[in-house]
VOGU-3710 file (C-alpha; in Angstrom, 3 decimals, decimal comma):
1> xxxxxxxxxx> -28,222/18,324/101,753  -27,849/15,604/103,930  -29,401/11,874/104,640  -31,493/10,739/107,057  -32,621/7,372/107,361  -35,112/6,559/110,285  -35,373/2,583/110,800  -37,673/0,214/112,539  -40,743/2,509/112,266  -44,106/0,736/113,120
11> xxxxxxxxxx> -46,361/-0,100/109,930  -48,731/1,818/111,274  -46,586/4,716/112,150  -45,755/4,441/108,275  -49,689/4,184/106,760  -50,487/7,198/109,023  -47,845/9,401/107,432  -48,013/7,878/103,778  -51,467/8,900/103,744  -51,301/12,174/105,234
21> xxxxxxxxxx> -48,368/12,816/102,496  -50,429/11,683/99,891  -53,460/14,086/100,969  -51,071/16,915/100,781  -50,202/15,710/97,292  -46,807/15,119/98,431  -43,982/12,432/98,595  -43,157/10,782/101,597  -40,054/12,197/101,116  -41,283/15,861/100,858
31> xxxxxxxxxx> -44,262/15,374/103,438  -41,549/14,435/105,907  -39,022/17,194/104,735  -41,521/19,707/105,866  -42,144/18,030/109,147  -38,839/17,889/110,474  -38,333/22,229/109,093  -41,538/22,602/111,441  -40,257/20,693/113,884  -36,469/22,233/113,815
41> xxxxxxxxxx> -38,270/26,114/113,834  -39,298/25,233/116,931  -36,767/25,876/119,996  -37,030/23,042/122,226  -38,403/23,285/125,823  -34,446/23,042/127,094  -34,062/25,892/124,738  -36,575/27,674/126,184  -35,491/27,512/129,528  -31,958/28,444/128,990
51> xxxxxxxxxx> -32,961/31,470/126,939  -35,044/32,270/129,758  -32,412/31,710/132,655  -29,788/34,077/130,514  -32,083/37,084/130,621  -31,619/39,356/133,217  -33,659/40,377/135,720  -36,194/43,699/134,891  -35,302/46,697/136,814  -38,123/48,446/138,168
61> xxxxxxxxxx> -37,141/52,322/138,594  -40,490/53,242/139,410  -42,268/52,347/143,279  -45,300/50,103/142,587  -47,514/52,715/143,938  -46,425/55,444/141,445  -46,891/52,669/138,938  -50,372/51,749/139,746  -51,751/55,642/140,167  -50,000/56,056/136,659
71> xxxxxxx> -52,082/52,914/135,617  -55,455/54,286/137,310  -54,740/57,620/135,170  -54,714/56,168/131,880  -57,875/54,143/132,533  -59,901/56,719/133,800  -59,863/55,784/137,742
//
């Protein structure tokens, strides 16, 4: 496991998170544990974007035309 240490945090910063450990029934310790797993799940919005930019793009086979009368078939139209 490994250490982080987070300095010069605002006293208000602190009460807010103290209290929404305690609520939980949780340490600071733990409260925060679980914050930063949520936070780490989470790809980033760079992330994001350069997942998005490395997909390729779709290849339509089918004219849009075809598409949409295949569309207005399964809908009833």
């Amino acid at each position: 496991m490994s250490t982080v240490q987070i300095r010069d945090v605002r006293p208000e910063t602190a009460a807010i998170l103290k209290r929404r450990a305690a609520l939980q029934g949780l340490s600071l310790s733990e409260y925060l544990r679980g914050e930063l797993d949520r936070i780490a799940a989470r790809p980033s919005r760079d992330e994001v974007l350069a997942r998005i930019s490395a997909r390729s793009a779709p290849v339509l086979t089918d004219p849009v035309e075809e598409l949409e009368r295949a569309r207005a078939e399964r809908i009833g139209g």
